[in-house]
C-alpha positions in Angstrom: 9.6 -82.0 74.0 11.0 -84.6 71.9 10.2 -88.2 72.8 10.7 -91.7 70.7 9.4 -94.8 71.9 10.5 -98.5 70.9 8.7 -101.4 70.0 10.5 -103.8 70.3 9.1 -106.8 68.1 12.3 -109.5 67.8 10.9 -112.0 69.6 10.7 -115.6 68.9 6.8 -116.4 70.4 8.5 -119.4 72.3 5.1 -119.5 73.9 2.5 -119.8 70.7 2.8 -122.4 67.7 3.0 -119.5 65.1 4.3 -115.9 65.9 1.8 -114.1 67.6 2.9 -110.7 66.5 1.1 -112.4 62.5 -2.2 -113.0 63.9 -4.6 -111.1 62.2 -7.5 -109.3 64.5 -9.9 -108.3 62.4 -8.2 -106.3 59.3 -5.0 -105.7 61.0 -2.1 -107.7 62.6 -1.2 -107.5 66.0 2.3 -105.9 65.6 0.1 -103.3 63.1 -2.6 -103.0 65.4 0.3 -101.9 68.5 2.5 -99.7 66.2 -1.0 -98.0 65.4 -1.6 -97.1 68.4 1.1 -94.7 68.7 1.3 -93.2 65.1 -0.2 -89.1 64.8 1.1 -88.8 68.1 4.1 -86.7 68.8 6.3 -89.6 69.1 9.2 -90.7 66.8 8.6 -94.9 66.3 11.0 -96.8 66.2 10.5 -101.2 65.8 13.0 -103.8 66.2 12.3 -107.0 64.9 14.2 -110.0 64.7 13.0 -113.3 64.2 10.7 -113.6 60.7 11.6 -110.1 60.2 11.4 -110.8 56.6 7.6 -111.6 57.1 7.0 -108.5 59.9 8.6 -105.7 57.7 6.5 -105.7 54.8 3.4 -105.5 56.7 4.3 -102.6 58.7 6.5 -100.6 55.7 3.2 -101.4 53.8 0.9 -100.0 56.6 2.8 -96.9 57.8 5.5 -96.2 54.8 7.3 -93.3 56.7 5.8 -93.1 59.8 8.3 -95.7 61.8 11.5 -97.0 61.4 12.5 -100.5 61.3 15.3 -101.2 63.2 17.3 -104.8 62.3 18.1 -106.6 65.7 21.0 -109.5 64.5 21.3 -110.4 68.0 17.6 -110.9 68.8 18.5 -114.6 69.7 20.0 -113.5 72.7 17.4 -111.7 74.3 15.1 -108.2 74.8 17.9 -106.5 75.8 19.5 -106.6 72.5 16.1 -105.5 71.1 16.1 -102.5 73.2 20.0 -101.2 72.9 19.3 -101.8 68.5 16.2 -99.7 69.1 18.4 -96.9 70.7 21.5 -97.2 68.8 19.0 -96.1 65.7 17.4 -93.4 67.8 20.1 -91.8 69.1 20.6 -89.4 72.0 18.7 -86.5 71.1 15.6 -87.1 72.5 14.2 -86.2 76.1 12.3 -89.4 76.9 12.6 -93.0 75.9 9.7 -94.8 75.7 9.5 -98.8 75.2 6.6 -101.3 74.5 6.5 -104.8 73.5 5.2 -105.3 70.1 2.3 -107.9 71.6 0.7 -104.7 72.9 -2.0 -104.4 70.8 -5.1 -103.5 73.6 -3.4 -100.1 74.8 -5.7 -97.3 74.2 -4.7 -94.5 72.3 -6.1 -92.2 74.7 -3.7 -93.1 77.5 -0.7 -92.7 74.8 -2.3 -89.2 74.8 -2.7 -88.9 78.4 1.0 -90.5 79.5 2.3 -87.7 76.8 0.6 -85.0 78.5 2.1 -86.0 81.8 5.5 -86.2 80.8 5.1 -82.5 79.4 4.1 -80.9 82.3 5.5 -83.3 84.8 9.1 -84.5 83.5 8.8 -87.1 85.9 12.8 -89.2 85.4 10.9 -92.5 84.9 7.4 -93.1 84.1 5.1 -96.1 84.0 1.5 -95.8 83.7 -1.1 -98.1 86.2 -4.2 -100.5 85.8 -5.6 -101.4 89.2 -2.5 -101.2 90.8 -0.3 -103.2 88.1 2.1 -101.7 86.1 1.9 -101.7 82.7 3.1 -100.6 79.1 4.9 -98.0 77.5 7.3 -96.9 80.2 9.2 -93.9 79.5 12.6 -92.9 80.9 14.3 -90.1 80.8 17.5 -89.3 78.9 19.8 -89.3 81.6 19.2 -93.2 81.8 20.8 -93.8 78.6 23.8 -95.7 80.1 22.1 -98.2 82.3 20.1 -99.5 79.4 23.8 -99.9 77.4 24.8 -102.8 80.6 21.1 -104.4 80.0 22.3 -107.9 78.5 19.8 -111.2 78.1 15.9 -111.4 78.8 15.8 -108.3 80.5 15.0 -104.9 80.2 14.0 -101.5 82.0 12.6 -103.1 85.0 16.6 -103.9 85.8 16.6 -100.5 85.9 13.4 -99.7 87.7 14.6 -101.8 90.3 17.5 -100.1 91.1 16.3 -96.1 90.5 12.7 -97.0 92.4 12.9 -93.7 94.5 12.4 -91.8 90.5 9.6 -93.7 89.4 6.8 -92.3 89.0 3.1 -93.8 88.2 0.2 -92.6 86.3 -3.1 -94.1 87.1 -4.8 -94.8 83.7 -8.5 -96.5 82.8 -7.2 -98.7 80.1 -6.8 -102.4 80.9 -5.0 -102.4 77.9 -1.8 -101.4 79.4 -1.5 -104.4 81.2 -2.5 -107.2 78.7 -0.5 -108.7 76.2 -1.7 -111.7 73.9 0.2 -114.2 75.2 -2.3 -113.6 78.1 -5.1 -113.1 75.2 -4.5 -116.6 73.3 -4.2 -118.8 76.4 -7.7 -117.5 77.6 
């Protein structure tokens, strides 16, 4: 199969004094330590940044060279949704699943990555989002034929617009990783 996921990393961390996707946790930055977690996987990476992308894309062409592409979101001002249709724009339609993440993701385990990969191979479920304790978490992965409804996403949303309206081919993996569900938003305010 042939899958991509998005980061999308455009954001404008209305909610922290600096942006939190910067913060250093032990030798790595968050938006490093997140991208990381899906790198030697058999996803193609794709991150769109936004806001300080001139401070965000060094670090990460530094840290993984090749491995991803960047992704310019112009538009980030106006919302996730223009993060997520720049993110597929550069992708293209050519792969099976689309998987997206935020880029203040950085507790998801790699071993669910591996896990969540493993079920859309032998499952190919239409819409996937994996489970902590009964909460829904990150990356969710759709399947191709949900291209167009992600094309009429416009604002602060994203794939839970369309979650909401396909919820009868959703499908959710129970995973042991907290991680999934945490964010650092959640993390700083602690």
């Amino acid at each position: 199969m042939n899958n991509c996921l998005i980061i999308t990393a455009a954001g404008m961390s209305k909610r922290q004094k600096r942006n939190k996707l910067l913060i250093r946790q032990c030798h790595e930055t968050v938006i490093e330590k997140t991208v990381s977690t899906f790198t030697n996987t058999d996803l193609n990476i794709y991150v769109a940044l936004g806001h300080q992308s001139g401070e965000i894309q060094p670090v990460l062409a530094h840290r993984f060279g090749n491995e991803i592409q960047i992704v310019d979101n112009r538009n980030y001002q106006s919302g996730i949704a223009s993060s997520i249709k720049a993110g597929l724009a550069a992708a293209g339609d050519d792969y099976d699943y689309y998987g997206f993440c935020n880029g203040d993701k950085p507790f998801i385990n790699k071993k669910s990555i591996i896990q969540i990969l493993k079920y859309l191979d032998e499952n190919k479920p239409e819409i996937l989002i994996p489970l902590y304790q009964e909460k829904s978490g990150h990356p969710t992965f759709f399947s191709k034929i949900y291209l167009s409804h992600f094309g009429k996403l416009r604002g602060d949303v994203g794939g839970k617009v369309i979650i909401d309206k396909f919820p009868d081919s959703v499908t959710y993996l129970p995973v042991d990783d907290e991680g999934i569900i945490l964010d650092m938003d959640a993390h700083l305010t602690k």
